[in-house]
SELORO-638375 format. One line per 3 residues: for each residue y, x, z of N, C-alpha, C. Coordinates in nm, 3 decimals, decimal comma. Each point is the difference from the previous one (the first is absolute). Example, Ala and Ser with C-alpha at 12.3 -4.5 7.8 and 13.67 -1.06 7.14 Angstrom:
2
-0,569/1,319/0,780/0,119/-0,089/0,000/0,120/0,090/0,000 | 0,105/-0,035/-0,072/0,119/0,082/0,006/0,109/-0,077/0,073
END
This chain:
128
-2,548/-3,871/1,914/0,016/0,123/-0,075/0,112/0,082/0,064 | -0,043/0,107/0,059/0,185/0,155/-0,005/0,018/-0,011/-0,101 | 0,128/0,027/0,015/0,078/0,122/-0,101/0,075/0,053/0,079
0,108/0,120/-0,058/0,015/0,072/0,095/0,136/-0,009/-0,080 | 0,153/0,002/0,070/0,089/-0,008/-0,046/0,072/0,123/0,078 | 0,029/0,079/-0,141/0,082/0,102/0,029/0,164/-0,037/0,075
0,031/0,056/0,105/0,122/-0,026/0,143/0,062/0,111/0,060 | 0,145/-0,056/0,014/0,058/0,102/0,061/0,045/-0,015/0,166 | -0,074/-0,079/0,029/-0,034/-0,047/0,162/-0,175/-0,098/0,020
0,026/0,007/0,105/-0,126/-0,062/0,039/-0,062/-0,162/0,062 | 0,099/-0,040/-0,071/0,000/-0,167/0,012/0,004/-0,018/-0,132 | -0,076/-0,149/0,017/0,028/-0,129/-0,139/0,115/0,028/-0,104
0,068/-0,036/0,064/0,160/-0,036/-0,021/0,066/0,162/-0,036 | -0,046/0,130/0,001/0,073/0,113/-0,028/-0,019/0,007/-0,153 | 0,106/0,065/-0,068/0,016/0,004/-0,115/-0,083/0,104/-0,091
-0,063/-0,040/-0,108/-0,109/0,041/-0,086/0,031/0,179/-0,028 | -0,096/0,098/0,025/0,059/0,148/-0,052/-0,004/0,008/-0,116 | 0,079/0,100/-0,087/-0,047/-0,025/-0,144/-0,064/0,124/-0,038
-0,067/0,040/0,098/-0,085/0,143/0,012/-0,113/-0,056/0,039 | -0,153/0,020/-0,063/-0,089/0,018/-0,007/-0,068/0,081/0,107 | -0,016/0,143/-0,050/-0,061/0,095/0,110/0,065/0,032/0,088
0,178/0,015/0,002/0,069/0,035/0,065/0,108/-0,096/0,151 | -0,081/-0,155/-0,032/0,079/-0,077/0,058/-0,041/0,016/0,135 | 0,080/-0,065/0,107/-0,020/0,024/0,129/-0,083/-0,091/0,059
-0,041/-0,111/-0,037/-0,104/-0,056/0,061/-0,053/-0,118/-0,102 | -0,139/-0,026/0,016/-0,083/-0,087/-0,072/-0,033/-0,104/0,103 | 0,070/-0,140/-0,049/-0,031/-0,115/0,084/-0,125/-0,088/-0,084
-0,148/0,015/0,054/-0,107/-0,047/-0,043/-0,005/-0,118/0,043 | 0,037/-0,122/-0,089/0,010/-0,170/0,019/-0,141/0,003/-0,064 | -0,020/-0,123/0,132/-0,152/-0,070/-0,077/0,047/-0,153/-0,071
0,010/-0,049/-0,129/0,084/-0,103/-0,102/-0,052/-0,137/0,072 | -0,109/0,008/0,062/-0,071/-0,114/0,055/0,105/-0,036/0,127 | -0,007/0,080/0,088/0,109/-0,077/0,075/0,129/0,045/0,079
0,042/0,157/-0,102/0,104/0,016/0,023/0,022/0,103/0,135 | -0,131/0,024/0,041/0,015/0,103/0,139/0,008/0,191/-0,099 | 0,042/0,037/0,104/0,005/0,168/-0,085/0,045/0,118/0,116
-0,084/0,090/-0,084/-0,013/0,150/0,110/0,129/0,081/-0,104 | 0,091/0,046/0,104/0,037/0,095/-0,051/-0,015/0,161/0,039 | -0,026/0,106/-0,100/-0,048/0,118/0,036/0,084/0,059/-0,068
0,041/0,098/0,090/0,109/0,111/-0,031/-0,077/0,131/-0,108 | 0,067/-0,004/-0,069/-0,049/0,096/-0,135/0,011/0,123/0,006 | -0,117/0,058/0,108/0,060/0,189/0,020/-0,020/0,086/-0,145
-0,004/-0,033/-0,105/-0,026/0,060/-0,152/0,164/-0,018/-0,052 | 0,117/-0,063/0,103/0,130/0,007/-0,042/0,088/0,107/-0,090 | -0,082/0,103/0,107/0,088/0,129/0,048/-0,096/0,123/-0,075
-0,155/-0,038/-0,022/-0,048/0,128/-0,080/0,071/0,098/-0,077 | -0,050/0,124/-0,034/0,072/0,020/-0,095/-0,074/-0,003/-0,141 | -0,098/-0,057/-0,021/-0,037/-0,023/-0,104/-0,164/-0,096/0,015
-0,012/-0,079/-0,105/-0,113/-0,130/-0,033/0,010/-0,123/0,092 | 0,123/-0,039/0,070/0,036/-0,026/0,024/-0,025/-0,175/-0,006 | 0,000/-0,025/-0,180/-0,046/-0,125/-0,070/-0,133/-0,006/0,052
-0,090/0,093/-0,037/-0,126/0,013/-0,012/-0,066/-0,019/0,154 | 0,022/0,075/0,085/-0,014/-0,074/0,191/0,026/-0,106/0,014 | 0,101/-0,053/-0,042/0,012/-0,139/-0,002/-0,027/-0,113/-0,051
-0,058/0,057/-0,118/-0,119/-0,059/-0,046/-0,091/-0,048/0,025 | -0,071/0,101/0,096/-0,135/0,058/0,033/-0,003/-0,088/0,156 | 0,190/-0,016/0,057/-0,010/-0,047/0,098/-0,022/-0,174/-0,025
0,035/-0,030/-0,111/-0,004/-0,183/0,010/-0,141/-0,037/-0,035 | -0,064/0,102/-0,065/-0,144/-0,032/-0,034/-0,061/-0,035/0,128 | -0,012/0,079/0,144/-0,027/0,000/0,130/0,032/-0,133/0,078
0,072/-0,062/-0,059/0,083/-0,113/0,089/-0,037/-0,141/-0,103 | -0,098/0,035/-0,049/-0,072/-0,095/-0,118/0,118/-0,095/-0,092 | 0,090/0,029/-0,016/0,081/-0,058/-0,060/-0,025/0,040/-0,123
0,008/-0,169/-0,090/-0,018/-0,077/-0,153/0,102/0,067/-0,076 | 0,164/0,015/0,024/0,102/-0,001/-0,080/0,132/0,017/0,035 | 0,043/0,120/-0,069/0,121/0,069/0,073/0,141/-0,046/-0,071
0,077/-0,062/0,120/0,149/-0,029/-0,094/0,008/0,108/0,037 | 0,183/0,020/-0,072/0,064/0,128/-0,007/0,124/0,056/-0,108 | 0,120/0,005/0,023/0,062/0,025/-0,084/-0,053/0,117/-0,093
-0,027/0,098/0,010/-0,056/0,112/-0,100/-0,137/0,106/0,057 | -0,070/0,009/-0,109/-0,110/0,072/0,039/-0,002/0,082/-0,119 | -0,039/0,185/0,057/-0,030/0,027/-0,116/-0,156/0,037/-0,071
-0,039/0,111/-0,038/-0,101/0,011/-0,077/-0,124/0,006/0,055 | 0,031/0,136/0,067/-0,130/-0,016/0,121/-0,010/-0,054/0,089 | 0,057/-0,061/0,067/0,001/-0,175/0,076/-0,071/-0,078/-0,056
0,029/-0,005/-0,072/-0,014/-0,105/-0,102/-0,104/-0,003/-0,015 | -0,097/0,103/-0,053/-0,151/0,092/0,002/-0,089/-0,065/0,069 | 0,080/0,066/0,119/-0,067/-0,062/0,149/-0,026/-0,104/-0,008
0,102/-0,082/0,036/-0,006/-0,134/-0,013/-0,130/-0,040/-0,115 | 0,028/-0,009/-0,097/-0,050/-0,028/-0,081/-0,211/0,046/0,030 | -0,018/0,102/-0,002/-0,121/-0,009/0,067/-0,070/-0,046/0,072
0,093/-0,029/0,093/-0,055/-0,083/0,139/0,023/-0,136/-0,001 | 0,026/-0,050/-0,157/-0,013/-0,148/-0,055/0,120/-0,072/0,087 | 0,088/0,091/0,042/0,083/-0,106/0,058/0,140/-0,017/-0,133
0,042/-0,096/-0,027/0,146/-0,088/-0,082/0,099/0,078/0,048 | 0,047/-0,001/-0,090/0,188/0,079/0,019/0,055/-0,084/-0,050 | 0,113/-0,053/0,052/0,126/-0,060/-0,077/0,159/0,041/0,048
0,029/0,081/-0,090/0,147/0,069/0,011/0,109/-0,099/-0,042 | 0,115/0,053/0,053/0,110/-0,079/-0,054/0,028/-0,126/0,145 | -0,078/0,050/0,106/0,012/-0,126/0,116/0,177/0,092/0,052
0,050/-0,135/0,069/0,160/0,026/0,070/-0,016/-0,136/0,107 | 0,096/0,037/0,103/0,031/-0,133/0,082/-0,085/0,061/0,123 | -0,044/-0,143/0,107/-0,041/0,039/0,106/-0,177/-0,005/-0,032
-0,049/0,055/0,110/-0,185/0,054/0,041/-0,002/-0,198/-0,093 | 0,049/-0,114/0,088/-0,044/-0,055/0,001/-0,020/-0,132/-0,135 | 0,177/0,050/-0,033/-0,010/-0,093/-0,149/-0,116/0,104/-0,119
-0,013/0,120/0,035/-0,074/0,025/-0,096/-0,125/-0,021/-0,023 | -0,088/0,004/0,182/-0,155/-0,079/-0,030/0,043/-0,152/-0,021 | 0,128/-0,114/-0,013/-0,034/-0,103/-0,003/0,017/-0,066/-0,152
0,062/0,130/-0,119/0,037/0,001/-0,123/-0,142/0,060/-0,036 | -0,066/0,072/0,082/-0,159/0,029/-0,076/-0,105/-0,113/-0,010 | 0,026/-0,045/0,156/-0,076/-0,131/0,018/0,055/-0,090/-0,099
0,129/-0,080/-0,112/0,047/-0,052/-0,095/-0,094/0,037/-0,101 | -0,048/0,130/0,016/-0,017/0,066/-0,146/0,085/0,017/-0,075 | 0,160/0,053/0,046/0,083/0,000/-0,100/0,054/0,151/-0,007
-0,096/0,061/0,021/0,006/0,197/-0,005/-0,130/0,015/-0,112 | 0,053/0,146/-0,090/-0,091/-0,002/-0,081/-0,060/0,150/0,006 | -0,150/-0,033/0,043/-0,095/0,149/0,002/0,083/0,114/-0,070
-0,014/0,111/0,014/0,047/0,117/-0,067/-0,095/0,070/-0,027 | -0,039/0,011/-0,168/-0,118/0,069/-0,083/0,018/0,189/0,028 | 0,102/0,032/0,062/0,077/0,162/-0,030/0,114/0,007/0,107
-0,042/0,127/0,047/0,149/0,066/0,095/0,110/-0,013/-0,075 | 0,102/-0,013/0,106/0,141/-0,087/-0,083/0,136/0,095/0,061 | -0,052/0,151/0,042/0,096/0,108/0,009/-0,100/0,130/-0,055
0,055/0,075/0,013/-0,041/0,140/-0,005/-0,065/0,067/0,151 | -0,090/0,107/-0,033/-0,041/0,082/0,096/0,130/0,001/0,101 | -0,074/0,032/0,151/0,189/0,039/0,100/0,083/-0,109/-0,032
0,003/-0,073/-0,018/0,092/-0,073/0,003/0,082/-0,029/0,073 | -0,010/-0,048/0,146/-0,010/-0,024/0,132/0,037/0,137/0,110 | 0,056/0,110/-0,035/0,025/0,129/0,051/0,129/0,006/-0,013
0,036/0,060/0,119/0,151/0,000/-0,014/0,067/0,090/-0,091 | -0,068/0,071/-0,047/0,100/0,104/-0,103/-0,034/-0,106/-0,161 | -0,063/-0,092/0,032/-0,033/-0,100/-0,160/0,159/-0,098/0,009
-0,050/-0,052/0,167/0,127/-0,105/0,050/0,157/0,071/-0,054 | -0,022/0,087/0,014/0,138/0,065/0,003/0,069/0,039/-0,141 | -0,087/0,053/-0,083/0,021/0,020/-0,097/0,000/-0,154/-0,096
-0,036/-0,083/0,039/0,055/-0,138/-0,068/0,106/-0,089/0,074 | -0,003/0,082/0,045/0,155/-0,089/0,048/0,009/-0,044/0,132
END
C-alpha cells in the first residue's frame, strides 16, 4: 500500500510538514517494504487551491492514505473523493510516521482539522 507523507525534505528520515497543500515535498512510502518516491510539491507556492492540486496530485500517484499534520477543507474534499484516508495530527520523521501507521496507532480523520488557507504565509503569520 502508498501513502504519501507530507515532508519538508526529500528523504525517509526528513521531518513531517504540517502543511497539507502547502508542504514542500510528498514522500510516497510503499508500507510493504519501506521503499519511497519523493516528489517535490510545485502546488507549494500557488496562489490559490493549492490543497485541492494536491489533492488531485496524490490521487495520480495511487496512494491509499495521507499522513499529515493539518489539512484543510477543500483538501480534504479532494482527498476524500478520490477515496483516499487522511490522518492529521502526524509529527516526527517521513519515517516513524508510516511505521506508527503500520502499528495502527494513528487515528483516520472523519473532517479537516484547520481552516480554509491555512498553510499561507499571511495565515502563518498572523498566528504567531
Amino acid at each position: 500500500m502508498n501513502v504519501a507523507v507530507t515532508s519538508k525534505g526529500n528523504t525517509i528520515d526528513s521531518e513531517v510538514d504540517p502543511r497539507f497543500g502547502r508542504c514542500r515535498w510528498f514522500c510516497i512510502v510503499n508500507t510493504d517494504d519501506m521503499t519511497f518516491q519523493a516528489v517535490q510539491n510545485a502546488n507549494a507556492s500557488v496562489g490559490g487551491g493549492a490543497g485541492v492540486q494536491s489533492g488531485q496530485l496524490m490521487a495520480t500517484h495511487d496512494v491509499a492514505c495521507v499522513l499529515t499534520g493539518n489539512c484543510g477543507p477543500n483538501a480534504f474534499s479532494t482527498l476524500e473523493a478520490a477515496d483516499i484516508q487522511v490522518i492529521t495530527g502526524v509529527s516526527g520523521t517521513v519515517r516513524e510516521a508510516v511505521e506508527q501507521f503500520k502499528a495502527q496507532s494513528l487515528t483516520p480523520s472523519s473532517k479537516a482539522n484547520v481552516a480554509r488557507h491555512y498553510g499561507t504565509a499571511s495565515k502563518d503569520n498572523e498566528q504567531g
